[in-house]
C-alpha positions as CSV (number, residue, x, y, z in Angstrom):
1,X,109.7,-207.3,198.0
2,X,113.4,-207.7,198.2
3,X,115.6,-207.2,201.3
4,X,118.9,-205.6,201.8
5,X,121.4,-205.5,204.6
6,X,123.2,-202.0,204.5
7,X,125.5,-200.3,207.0
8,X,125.3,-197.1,208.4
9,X,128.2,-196.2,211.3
10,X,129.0,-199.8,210.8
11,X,126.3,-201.0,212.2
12,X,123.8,-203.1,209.6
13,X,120.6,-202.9,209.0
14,X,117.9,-204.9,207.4
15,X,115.7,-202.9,205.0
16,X,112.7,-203.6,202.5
17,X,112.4,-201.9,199.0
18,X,110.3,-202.0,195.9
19,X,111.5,-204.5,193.4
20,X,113.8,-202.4,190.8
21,X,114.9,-199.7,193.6
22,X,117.4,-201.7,195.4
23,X,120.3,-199.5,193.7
24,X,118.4,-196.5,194.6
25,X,118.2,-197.8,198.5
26,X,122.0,-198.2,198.4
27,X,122.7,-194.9,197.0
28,X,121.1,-193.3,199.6
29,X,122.3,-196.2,202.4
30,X,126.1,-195.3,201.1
31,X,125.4,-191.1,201.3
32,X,123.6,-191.7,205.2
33,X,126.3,-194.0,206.0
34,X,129.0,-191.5,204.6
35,X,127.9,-188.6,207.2
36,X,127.5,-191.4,210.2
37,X,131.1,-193.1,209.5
38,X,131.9,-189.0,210.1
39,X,130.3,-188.7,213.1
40,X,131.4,-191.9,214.3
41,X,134.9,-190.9,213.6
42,X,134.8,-187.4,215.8
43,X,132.8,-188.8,218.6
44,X,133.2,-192.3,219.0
45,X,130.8,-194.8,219.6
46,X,126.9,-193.1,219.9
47,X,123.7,-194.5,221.0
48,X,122.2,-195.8,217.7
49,X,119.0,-193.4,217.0
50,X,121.3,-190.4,217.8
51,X,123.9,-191.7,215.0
52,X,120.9,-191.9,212.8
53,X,119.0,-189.0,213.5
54,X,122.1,-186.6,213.4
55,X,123.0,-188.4,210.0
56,X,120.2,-187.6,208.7
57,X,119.9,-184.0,209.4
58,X,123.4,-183.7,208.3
59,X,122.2,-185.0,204.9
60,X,118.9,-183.0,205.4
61,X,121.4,-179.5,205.5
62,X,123.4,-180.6,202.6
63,X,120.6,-181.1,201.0
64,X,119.4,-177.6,201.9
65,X,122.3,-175.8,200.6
66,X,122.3,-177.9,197.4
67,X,118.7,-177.0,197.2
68,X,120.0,-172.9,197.5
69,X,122.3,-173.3,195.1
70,X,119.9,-175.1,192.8
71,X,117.3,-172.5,193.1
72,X,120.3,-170.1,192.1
73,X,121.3,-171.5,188.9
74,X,117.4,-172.2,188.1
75,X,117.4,-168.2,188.3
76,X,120.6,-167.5,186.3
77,X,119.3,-169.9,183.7
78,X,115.9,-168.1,183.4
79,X,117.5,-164.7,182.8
80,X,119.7,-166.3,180.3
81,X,116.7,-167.9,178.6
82,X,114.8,-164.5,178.6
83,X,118.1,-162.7,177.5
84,X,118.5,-165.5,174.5
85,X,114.8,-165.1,173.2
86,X,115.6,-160.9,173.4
87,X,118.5,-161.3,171.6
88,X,116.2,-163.8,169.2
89,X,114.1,-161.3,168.7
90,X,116.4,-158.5,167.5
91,X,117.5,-160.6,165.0
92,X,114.7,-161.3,164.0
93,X,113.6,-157.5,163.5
94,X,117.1,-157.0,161.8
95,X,116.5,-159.7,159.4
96,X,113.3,-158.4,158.4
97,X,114.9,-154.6,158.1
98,X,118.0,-155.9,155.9
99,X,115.8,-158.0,153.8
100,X,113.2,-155.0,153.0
101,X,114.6,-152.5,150.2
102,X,116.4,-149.4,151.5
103,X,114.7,-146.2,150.9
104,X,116.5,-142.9,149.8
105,X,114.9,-139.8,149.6
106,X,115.8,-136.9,147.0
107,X,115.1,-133.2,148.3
108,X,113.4,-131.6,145.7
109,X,114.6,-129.0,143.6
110,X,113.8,-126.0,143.6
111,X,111.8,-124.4,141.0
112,X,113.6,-122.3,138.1
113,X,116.8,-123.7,139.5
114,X,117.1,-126.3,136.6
115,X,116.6,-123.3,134.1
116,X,119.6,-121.4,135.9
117,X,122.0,-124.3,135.8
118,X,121.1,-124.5,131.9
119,X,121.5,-120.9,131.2
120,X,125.1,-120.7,133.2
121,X,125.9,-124.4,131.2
122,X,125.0,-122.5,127.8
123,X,127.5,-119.3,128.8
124,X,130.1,-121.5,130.2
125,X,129.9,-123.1,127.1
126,X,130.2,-119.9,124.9
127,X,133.0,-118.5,126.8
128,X,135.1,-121.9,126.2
129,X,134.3,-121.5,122.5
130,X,135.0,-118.1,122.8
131,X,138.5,-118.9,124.6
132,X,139.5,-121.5,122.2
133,X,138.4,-118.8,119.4
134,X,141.3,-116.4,120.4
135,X,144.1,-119.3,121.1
136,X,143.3,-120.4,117.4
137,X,143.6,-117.0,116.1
């Protein structure tokens, strides 16, 4: 089990970690010692467990808010998802209305009206022939 020395508030400590985690034990050395080198620098020298334990619930509030925020964007994502797969959806229902054939629909016509138009067709007919008749003659 490998052992590191980090520092926190510039103090070191020696610390134990699983074999493959060491840069993991750093990473989170470098953040406590970040927020104790702050403390350190606004109060002076501190009594050891208080440098530690007010590190670490300066951490543990950042941590909190990033946590808010997190669970904030994890909503805004979920109603983007559902608001993609609505949109999906639509298409969808679009692309199956454009591809089926469009329908038109004829009114009927009335009965006897087609033997009206043909009887005023034949005298309009007549009275052309007639008028050309008279500008012949």
């Amino acid at each position: 089990m490998p052992e590191l020395e980090i520092l926190i508030g510039g103090r070191a400590f020696e610390v134990a970690c699983q074999e493959g985690e060491e840069h993991y034990l750093q990473a989170a050395a470098e953040m406590l010692n970040v927020e104790a080198q702050t403390l350190v620098s606004q109060t002076g020298r501190i009594p050891e467990a208080r440098m530690l334990l007010m590190s670490g619930l300066m951490l543990a509030d950042r941590t909190a808010g990033v946590e808010d925020r997190l669970k904030i964007l994890e909503d805004e994502a979920e109603g983007y998802r559902m608001e993609i797969e609505r949109l999906k959806t639509a298409l969808k229902r679009a692309e199956t209305m454009a591809s089926e054939p469009e329908k038109v629909e004829v009114p009927m016509i009335p009965a006897g009206l087609s033997d009206r138009l043909s009887a005023l067709a034949t005298r309009a007919e007549a009275l052309a022939d007639e008028v050309e008749a008279k500008a012949k003659g």
